[in-house]
SERO-802742 format. One record per residue (C-alpha): x, y, z. Coordinates in Angstrom, 1 decimal, always signed. Layout:
+--------+--------+--------+
:   east :  north :     up :
+--------+--------+--------+
:      X :      Y :      Z :
...
+--------+--------+--------+
This chain:
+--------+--------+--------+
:   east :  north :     up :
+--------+--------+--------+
:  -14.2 :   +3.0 :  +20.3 :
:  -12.2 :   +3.1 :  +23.6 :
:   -9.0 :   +4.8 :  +23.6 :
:   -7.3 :   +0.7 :  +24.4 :
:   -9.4 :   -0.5 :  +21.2 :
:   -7.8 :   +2.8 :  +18.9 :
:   -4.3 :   +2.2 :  +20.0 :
:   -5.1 :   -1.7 :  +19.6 :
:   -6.2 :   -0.5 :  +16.0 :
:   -3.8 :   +1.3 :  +15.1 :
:   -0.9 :   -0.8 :  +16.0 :
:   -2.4 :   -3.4 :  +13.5 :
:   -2.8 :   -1.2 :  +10.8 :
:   +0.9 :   -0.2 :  +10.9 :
:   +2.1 :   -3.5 :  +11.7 :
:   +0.2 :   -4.2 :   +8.4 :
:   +1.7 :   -1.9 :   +6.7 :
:   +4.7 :   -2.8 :   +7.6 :
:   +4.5 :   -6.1 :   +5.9 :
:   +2.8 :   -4.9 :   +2.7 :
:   +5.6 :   -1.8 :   +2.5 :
:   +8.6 :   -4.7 :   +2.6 :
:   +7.1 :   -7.1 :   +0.5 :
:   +6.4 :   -4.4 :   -2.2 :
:  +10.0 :   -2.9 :   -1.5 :
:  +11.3 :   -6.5 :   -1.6 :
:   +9.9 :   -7.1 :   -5.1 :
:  +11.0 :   -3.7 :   -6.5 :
:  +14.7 :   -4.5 :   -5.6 :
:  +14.3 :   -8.1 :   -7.2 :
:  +13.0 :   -6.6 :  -10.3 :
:  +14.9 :   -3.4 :  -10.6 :
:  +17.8 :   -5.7 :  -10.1 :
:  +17.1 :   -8.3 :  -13.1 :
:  +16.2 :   -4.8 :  -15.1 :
:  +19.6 :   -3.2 :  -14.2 :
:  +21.5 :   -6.4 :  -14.9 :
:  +20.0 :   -6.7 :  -18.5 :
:  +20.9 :   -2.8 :  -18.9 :
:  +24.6 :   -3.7 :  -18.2 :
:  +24.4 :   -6.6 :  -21.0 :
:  +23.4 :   -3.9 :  -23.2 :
:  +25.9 :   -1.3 :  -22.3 :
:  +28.6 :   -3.7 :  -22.6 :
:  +27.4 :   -3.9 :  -26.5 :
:  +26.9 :   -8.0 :  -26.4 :
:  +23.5 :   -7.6 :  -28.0 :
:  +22.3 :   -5.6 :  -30.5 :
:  +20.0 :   -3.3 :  -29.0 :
:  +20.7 :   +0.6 :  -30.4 :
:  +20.4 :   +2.0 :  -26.4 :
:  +22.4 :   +3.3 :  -24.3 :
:  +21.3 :   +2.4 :  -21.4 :
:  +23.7 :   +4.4 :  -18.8 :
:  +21.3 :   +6.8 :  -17.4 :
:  +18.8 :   +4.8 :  -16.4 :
:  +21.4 :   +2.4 :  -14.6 :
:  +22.2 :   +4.8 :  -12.6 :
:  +18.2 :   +5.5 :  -12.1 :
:  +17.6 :   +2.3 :  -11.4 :
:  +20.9 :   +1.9 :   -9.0 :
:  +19.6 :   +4.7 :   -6.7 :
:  +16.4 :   +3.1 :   -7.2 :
:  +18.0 :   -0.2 :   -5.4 :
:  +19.8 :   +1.8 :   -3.1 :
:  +16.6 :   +3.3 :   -1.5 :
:  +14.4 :   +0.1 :   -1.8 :
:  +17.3 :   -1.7 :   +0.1 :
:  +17.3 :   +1.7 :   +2.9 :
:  +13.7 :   +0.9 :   +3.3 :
:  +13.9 :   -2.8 :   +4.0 :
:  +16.3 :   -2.1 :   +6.9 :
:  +13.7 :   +0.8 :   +7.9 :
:  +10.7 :   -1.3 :   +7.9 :
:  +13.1 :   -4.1 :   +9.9 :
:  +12.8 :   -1.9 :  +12.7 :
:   +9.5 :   -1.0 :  +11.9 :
:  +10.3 :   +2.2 :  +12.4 :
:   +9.3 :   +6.0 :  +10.1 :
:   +6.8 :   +3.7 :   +8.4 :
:   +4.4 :   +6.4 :   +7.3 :
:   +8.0 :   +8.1 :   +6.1 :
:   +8.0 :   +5.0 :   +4.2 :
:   +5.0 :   +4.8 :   +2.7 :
:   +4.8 :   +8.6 :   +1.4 :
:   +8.7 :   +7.8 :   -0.2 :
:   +7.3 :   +4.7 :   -1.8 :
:   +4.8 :   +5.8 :   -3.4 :
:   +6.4 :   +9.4 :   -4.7 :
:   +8.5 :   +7.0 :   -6.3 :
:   +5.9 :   +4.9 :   -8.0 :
:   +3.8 :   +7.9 :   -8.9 :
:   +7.2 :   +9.6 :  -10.8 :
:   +8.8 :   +5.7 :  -12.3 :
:   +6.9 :   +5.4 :  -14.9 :
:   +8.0 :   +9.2 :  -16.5 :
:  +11.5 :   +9.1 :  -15.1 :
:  +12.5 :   +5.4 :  -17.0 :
:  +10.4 :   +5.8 :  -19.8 :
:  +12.1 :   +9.7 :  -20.4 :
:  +15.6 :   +7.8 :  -20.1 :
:  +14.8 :   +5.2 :  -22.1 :
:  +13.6 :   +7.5 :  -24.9 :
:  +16.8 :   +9.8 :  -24.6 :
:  +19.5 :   +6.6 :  -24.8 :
:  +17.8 :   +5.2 :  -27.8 :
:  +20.9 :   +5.1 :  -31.0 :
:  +19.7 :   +6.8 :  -33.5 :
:  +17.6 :   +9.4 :  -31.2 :
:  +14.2 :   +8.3 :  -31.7 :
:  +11.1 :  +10.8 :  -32.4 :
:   +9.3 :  +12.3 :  -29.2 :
:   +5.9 :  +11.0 :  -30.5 :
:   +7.7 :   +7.7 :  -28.8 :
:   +6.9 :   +8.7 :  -25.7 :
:   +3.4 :   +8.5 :  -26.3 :
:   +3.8 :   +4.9 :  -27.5 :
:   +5.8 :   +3.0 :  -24.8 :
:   +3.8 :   +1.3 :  -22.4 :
:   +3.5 :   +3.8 :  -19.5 :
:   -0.3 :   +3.1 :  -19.1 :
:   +0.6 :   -0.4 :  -18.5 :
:   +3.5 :   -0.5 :  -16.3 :
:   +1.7 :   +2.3 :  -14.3 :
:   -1.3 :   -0.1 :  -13.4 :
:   +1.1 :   -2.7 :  -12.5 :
:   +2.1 :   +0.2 :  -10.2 :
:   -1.3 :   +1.2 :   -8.8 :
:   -2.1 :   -2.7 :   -8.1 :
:   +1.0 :   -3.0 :   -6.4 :
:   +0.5 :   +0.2 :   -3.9 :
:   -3.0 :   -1.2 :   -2.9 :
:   -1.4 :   -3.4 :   -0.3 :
:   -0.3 :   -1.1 :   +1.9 :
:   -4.2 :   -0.3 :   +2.7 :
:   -3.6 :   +3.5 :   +2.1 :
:   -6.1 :   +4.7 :   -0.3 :
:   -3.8 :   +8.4 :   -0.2 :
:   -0.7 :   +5.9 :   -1.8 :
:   -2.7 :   +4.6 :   -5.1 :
:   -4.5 :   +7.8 :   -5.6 :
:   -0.6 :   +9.8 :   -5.3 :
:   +0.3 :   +7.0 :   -7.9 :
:   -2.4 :   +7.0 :   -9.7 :
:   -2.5 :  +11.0 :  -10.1 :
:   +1.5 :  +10.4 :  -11.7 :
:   +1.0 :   +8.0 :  -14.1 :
:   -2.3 :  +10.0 :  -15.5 :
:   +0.2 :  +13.2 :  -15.5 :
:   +2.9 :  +11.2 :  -17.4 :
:   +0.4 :  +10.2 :  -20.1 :
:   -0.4 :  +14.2 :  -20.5 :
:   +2.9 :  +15.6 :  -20.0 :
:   +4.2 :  +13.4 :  -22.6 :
:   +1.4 :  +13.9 :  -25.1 :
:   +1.8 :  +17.5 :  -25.0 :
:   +5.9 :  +17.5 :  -25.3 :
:   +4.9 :  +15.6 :  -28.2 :
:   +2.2 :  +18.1 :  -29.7 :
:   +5.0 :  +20.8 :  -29.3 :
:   +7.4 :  +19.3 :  -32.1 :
:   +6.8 :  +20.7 :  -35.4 :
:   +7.4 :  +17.0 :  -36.9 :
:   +4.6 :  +15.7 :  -35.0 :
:   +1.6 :  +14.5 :  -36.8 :
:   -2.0 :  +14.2 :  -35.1 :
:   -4.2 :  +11.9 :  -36.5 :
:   -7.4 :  +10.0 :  -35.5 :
:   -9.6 :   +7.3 :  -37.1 :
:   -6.5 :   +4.7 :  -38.8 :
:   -4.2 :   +2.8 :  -37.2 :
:   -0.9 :   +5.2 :  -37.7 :
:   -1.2 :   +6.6 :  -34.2 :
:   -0.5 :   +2.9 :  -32.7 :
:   +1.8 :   +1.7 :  -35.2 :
:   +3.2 :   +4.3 :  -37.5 :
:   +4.8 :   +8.0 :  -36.6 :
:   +1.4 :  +10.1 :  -35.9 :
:   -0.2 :  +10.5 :  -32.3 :
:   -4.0 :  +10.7 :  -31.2 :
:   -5.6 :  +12.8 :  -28.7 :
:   -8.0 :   +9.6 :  -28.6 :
:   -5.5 :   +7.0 :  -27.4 :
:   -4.4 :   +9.4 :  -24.7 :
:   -8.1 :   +9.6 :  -23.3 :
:   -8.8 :   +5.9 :  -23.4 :
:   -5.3 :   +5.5 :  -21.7 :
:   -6.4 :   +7.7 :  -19.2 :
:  -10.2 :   +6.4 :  -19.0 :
:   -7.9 :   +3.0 :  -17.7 :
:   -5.6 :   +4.7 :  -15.4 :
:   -8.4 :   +6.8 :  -13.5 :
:  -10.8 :   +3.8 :  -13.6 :
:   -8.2 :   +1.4 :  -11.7 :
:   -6.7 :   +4.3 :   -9.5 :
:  -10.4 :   +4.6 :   -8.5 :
:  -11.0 :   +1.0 :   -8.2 :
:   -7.5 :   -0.2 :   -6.0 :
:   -8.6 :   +3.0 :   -3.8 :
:  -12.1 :   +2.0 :   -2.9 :
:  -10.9 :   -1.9 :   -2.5 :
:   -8.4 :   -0.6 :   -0.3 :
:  -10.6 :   +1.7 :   +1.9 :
:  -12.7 :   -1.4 :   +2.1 :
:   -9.7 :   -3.5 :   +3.1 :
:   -8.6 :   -0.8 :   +5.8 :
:  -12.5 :   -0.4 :   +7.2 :
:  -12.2 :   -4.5 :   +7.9 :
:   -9.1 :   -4.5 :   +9.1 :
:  -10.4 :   -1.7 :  +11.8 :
:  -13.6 :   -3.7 :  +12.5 :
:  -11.5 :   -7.3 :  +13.0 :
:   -9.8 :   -5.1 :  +15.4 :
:  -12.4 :   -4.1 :  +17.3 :
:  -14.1 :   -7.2 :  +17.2 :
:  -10.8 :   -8.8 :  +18.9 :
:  -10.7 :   -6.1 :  +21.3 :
:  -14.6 :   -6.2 :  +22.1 :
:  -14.2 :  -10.2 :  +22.7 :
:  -10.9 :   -9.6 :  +24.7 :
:  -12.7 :   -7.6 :  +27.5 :
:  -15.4 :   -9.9 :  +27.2 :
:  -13.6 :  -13.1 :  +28.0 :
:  -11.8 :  -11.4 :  +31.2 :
:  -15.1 :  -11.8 :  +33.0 :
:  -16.9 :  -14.8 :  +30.8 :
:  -16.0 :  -18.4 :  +30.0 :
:  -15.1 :  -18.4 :  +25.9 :
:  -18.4 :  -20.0 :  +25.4 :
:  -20.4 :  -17.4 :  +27.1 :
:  -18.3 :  -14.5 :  +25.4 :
:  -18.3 :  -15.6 :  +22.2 :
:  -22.0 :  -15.9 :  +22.4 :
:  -22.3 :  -12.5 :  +23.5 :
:  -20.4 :  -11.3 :  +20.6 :
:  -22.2 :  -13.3 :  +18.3 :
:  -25.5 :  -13.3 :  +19.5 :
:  -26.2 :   -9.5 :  +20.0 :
:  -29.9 :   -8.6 :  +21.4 :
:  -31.0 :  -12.1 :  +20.9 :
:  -28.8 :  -13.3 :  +23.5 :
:  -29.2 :  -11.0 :  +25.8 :
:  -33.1 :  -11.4 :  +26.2 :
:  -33.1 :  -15.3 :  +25.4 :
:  -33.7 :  -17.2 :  +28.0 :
:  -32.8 :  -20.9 :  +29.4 :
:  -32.2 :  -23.2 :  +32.4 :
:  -28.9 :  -24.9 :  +33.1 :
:  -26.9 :  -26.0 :  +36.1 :
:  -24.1 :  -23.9 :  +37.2 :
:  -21.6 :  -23.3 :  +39.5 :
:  -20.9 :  -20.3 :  +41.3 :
:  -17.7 :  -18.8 :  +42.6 :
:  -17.5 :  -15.8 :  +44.9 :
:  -14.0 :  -14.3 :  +45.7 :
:  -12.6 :  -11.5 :  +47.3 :
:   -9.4 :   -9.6 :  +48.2 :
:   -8.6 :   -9.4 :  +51.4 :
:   -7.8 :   -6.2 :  +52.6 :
:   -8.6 :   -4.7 :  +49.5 :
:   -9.4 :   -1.5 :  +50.3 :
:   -6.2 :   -0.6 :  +52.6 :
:   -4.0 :   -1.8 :  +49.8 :
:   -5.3 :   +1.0 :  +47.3 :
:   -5.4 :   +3.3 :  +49.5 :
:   -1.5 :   +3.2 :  +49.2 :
:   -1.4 :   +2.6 :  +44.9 :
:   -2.3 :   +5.3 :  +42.4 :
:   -4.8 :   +4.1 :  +40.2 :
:   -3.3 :   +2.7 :  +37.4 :
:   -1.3 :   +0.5 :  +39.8 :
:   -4.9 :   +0.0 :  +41.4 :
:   -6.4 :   -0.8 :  +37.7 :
:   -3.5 :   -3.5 :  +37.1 :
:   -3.8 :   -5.6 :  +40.2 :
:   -7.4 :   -6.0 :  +39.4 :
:   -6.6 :   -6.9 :  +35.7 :
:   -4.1 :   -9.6 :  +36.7 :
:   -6.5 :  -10.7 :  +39.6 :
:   -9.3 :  -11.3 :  +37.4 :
:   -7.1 :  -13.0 :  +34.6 :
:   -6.3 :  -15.2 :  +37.1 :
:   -9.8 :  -15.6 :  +38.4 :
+--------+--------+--------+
């Protein structure tokens, strides 16, 4: 690939994601703010939820805050990749951070083998779905790589309490006070299994996106010297094309520049290399 078709490349690829980065950002601040509206319901005591819920407002507000920076980032499209690390540092810790708040604001204070119970496996594959849009495999595997240490880190804050039960083979691990080293793993078996899978579709995703790219670029150059009809069969034809063989009528044009070679000999060469692209665009 020619250094025009990389840069060509590349500029897609960011443009792309671009998009993907402020739709994702978009959606977090329209969620974050219907979840921090319903925490100020409960901290104004008008249901009767035992939580207090002040903490993670203010997680969630400097959540907003930095969704809303990065929608006025990506507007510019500018620090993109800046972007892209921030949003998904934040996905890969979300799922530990709310669910640590929401454990300590619970009225009475709830036991730590809660932790292991709330649905951090489940909100963090929302997560890992979510991140494979911006066609960065590094982002879902960052995400991927919190939520798995959020299942372990809280499983083994949990093991540390005296009061803590462990228990395998019944139901009481799910429903009543006990934990199980056997829920973790299957939670995890899930979490690495879709990390793996978004990864791979997106490395697939960013491949195509690359070979669309050079495909465009390839027919581009083509169609500067070819009619569309003869360039696209070029492009599509490959070998086949090239050595088929058939008789039609045509018509021939021959041009020149007049004085062609006195004029470059006062223009450096990319000024050289322009007037022959806008002479043969017009040819």
């Amino acid at each position: 690939m020619d250094r025009s078709a990389s840069s060509m490349t590349t500029t897609l690829l960011g443009e792309r994601e671009a998009r993907s980065l402020t739709m994702l950002s978009a959606i977090t601040l329209v969620s974050l703010g219907v979840s921090t509206g319903y925490l100020v319901v409960l901290a104004t005591g008008a249901t009767s939820e035992s939580v207090q819920p002040a903490a993670l407002i203010v997680y969630f507000g400097t959540c907003i805050a930095i969704c809303a920076a990065h929608l006025v980032v990506l507007r510019r499209r500018r620090w993109v990749n800046l972007v892209g690390i921030n949003t998904a540092l934040l996905a890969a810790t979300f799922p530990a951070i709310a669910t640590f708040l929401l454990w300590r604001g619970m009225i009475p204070p709830a036991p730590v083998t809660l932790l292991t119970k709330l649905p951090v496996s489940a909100v963090g594959l929302a997560i890992i779905a979510g991140m494979a849009l911006t066609l960065r495999p590094l982002y879902v595997v960052m995400t991927g790589i919190g939520v798995a240490s959020t299942l372990v880190g809280f499983f083994q804050v949990a093991t540390l309490d005296p009061a803590t039960i462990l228990a395998s083979g019944s139901a009481d691990p799910y429903v009543g006070p006990s934990i199980s080293r056997t829920r973790v793993v299957f939670d995890l078996l899930f979490v690495f299994s879709a990390t793996a899978g978004c990864a791979f579709a997106t490395r697939i995703a960013r491949r195509t996106v690359r070979e669309a790219a050079a495909l465009q670029h390839s027919t581009d150059q083509l169609s500067r010297y070819f009619s569309p009809d003869i360039a696209a069969g070029i492009r599509d034809g490959g070998e086949a094309f090239v050595r088929s063989a058939r008789e039609q009528d045509v018509v021939v044009l021959f041009s020149d520049l007049v004085g062609y070679t006195g004029l470059c000999a006062g223009l450096s060469p990319a000024q050289a290399l322009e007037l022959l692209s806008e002479y043969q665009e017009y040819m």
